[in-house]
N, C-alpha and C positions, 0 to 999 in steps of 0.2 A: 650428503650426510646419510648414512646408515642408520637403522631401525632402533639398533643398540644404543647409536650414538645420541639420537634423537630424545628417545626414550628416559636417558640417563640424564636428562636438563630435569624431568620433572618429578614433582613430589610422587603426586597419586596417583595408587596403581588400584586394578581391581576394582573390587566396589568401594574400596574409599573415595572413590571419584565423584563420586554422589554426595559427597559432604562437603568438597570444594565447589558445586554447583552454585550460582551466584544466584542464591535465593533473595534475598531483596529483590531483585529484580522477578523471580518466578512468585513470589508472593504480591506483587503491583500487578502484574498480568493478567492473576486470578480476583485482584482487587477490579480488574476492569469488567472481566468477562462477567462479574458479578453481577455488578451493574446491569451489563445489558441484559442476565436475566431477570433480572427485575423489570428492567423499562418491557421487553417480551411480552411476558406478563401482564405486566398492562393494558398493552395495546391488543392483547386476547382476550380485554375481558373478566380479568381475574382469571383466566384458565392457564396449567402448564402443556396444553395442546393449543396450536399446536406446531406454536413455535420456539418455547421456553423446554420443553422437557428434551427436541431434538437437539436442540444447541449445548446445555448440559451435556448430553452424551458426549458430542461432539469435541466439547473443551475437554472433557475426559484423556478422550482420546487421544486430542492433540497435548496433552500436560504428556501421557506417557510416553507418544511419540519425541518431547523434546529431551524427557532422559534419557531416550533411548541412543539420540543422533548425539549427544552432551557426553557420553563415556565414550563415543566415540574417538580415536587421535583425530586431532587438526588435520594430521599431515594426509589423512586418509581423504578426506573432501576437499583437500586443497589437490589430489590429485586425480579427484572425481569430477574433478569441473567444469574440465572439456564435454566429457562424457553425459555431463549431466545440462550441459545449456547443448549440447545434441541433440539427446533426448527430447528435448523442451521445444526444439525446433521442428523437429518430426511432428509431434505431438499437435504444433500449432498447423502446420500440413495438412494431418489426421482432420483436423475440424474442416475443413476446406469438403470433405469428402466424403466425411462419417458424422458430421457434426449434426448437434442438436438443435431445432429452430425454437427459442422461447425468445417471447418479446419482441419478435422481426428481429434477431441476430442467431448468428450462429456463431454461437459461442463453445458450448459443450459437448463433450463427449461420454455417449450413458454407457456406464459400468456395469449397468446392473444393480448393483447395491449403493450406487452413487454416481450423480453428474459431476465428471471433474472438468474444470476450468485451468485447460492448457495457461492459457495469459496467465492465472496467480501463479502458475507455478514459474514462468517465464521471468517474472519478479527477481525471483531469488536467485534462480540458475546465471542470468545474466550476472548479477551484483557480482555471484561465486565467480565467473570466468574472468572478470573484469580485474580481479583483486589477485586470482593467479596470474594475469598477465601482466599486471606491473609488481608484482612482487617475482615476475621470472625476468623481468626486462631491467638492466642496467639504469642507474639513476641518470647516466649522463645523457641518453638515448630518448626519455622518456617523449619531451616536447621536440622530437624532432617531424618533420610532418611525417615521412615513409611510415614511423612507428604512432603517428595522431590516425592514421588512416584507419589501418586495421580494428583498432575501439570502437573506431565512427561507425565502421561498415556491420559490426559483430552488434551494435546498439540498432541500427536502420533494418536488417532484416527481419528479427521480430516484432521494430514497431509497425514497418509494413505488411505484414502479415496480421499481425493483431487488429488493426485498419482498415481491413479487406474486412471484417468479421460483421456489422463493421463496431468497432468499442471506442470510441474517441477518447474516454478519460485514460482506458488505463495504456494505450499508446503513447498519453501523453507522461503518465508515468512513469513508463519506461524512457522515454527521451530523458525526463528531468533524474532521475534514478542512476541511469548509466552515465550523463553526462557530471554531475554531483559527484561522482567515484571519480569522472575523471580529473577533475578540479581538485580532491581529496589527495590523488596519488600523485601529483605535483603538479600537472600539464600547465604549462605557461599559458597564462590570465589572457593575454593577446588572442590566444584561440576562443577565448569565451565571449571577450569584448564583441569583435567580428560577425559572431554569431546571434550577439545582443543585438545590435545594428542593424545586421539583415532584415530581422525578425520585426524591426521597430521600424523598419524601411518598406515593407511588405504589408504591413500593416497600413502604413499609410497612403500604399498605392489602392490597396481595398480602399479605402474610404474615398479617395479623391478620383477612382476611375467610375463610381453610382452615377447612372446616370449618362453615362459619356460612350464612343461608340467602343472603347478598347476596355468596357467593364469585365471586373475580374470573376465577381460572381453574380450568380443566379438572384434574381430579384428576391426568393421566398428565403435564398438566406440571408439576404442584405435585412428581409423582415426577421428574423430570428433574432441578430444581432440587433434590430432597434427592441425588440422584447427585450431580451437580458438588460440592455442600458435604461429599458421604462417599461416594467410588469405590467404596468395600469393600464398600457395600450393596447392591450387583446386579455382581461383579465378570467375571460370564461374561457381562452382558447390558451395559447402556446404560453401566458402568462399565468397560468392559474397555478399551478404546481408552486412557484417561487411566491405566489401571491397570499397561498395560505400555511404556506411555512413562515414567512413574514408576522404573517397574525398569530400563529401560534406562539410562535419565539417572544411576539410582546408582551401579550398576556399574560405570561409566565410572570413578569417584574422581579422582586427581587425570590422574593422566595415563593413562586409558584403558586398553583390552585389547589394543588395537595397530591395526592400520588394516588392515579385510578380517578383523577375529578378532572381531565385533560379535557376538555368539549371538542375542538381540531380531531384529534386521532378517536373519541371516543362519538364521535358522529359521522365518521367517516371523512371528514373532506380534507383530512391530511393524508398525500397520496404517499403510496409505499412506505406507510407507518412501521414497517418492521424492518424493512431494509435503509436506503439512501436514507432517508428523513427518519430516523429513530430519533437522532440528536434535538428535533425540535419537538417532539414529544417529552425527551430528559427536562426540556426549557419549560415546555409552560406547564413542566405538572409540578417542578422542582424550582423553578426560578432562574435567575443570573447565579446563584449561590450553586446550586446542583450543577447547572454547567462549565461552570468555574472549577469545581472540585473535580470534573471529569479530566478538565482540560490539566488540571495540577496533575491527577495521576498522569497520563500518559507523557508532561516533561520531568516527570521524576522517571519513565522509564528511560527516556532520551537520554536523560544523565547520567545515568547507568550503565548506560552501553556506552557512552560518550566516554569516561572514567576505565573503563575496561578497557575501551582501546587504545585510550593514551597511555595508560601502566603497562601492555602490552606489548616485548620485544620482537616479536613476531610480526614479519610486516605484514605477510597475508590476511594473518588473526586482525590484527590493526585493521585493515581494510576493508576486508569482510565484515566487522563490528559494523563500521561507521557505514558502509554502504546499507547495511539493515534497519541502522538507527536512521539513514535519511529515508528508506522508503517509507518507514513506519509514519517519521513526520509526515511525507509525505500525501500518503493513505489520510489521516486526518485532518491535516491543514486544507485540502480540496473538501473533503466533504463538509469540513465547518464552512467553508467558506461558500461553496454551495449553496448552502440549504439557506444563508443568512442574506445570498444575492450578488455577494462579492465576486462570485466566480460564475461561467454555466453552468447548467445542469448538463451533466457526464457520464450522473452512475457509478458514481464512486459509494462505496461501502464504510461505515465508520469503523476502525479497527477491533473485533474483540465486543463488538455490540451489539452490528447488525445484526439478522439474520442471515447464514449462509454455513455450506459445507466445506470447498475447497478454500477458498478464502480464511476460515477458520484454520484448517488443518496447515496450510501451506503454511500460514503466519510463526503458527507455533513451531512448526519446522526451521523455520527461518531461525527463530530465537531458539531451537537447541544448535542452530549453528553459533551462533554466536555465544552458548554455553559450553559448547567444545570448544571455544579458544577460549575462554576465562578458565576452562576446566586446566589446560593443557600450555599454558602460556609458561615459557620459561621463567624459572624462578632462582 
């Protein structure tokens, strides 16, 4: 299809493309980022330094960024996508060799004016190549293995790389993200089953080889894993982090100790109050009710993306949507579930809350892609 040809499906051209912007949804997004500059805020002390006034910028930045990529055509990033999970791949290389050591990982890479985080950007790029390659590949083809191969192989590279860094949560992101697309774009449930099994299979050889002479792992993470399944059994050591997000979250009740009266984050011993664990700061200064209303905004964004890409005839558009809409889930279903014990701690970031730059800016990136296909979807 030709540029003319393309072109001549849709309404808006020009700047009127900005007014078919699916604002519901860009108005819930700043409904979140709100929030977390409030909770910021907080956890500063009452101050907007000096994590509240960079993040503001920063949303700024990434709102203008998404109308930027949003007037963008579709057909333009659907044919950047190779190029751009390239990109992404080099980039996670880059860290290998120029990378930044914060935290015992090497994760990023300084710009100068900014550390960018190859992995969040790997997020999206993946989702993008993933949604051009079954929207270029014939529907009868899809589940066949020769064409199951290539997805697997194209989702394993960056998570091996991301792994070496080393990031466990967001490798594991990307598994769940890239395979979620694949299930999304038809791949026959049998490849998913198999891989359910494996996984449940593997599992169970960990637990049953402790102790025996064919043990699979190292005795300190066989302890790691008894932490996670019992806090209370090293609670000054590898348990303490999930031990006083626990107390925090309860205290909160229904409706919190009031907002700035948190004792967990305003006495220190809630760890990494502005990043991972902001959400159990939201809980006990706000309650079950504040965490609640968090958790309603981000499934009214779900549904919105959800909505746009089933009304959407464009399969790539389609695809793309929903591959954004599951990382998004994704991104805060691990960190709630983190911080409340239900999952490890991984270091996952709460969407649009935490503190951070690339994470911020990529996110918003993400959703003007998926603003460029609402913009741009045949009509």
């Amino acid at each position: 299809m030709s540029y003319l040809e393309y072109n001549a499906k849709y309404v808006p051209v020009g700047p009127r493309k900005i007014l078919y912007l699916n604002w519901p949804l860009a108005l819930l997004l700043s409904a979140v980022a709100g929030v977390g500059f409030l909770m910021l805020y907080s956890v500063a002390g009452g101050s907007m330094t000096p994590w509240a006034e960079p993040q503001m910028k920063r949303f700024a930045m990434g709102f203008v960024l998404m109308i930027l990529v949003a007037v963008v055509p579709i057909w333009f990033w659907r044919n950047l996508a190779g190029v751009a999970y390239g990109a992404s791949i080099l980039l996670l290389v880059g860290v290998e060799f120029f990378g930044s050591v914060g935290m015992g990982a090497q994760r990023w890479i300084d710009l100068g004016f900014m550390r960018l985080q190859p992995s969040e950007l790997t997020k999206v790029t993946l989702v993008m190549f993933l949604a051009a390659y079954y929207d270029w590949l014939p529907q009868h083809k899809k589940s066949r293995p020769q064409w199951v191969l290539l997805p697997v192989l194209l989702i394993l590279l960056p998570t091996f790389l991301v792994l070496r860094q080393p990031d466990l949560g967001t490798s594991i992101l990307l598994m769940a993200a890239g395979g979620g697309l694949m299930f999304l774009a038809g791949v026959h449930w049998a490849y998913f089953a198999a891989v359910i099994a494996s996984v449940g299979g593997l599992i169970t050889a960990v637990f049953q080889s402790r102790g025996t002479t064919w043990q699979l792992l190292q005795d300190y993470q066989y302890r790691r894993i008894d932490t996670f399944l019992d806090p209370s059994s090293d609670p000054l050591g590898a348990g303490y982090h999930i031990t006083q997000s626990k107390i925090a979250l309860g205290s909160g009740g229904w409706t919190g100790r009031g907002f700035m009266q948190g004792t967990q984050s305003r006495l220190n011993f809630l760890p990494e109050k502005h990043t991972d664990f902001i959400f159990t700061t939201l809980a006990e200064e706000f309650g079950f009710i504040g965490a609640f209303s968090l958790l309603f905004l981000y499934a009214l964004i779900i549904l919105f993306c959800v909505v746009s890409a089933l009304t959407n005839k464009d399969r790539f558009s389609s695809l793309l949507t929903l591959g954004i809409a599951l990382n998004f889930f994704l991104f805060f279903a691990v960190n709630m579930s983190m911080v409340m014990g239900l999952a490890p701690v991984v270091g996952v970031p709460l969407p649009l809350v935490s503190y951070g730059g690339s994470a911020m800016l990529v996110l918003m990136l993400a959703f003007g892609l998926t603003q460029s296909a609402h913009v741009h979807r045949p009509r």
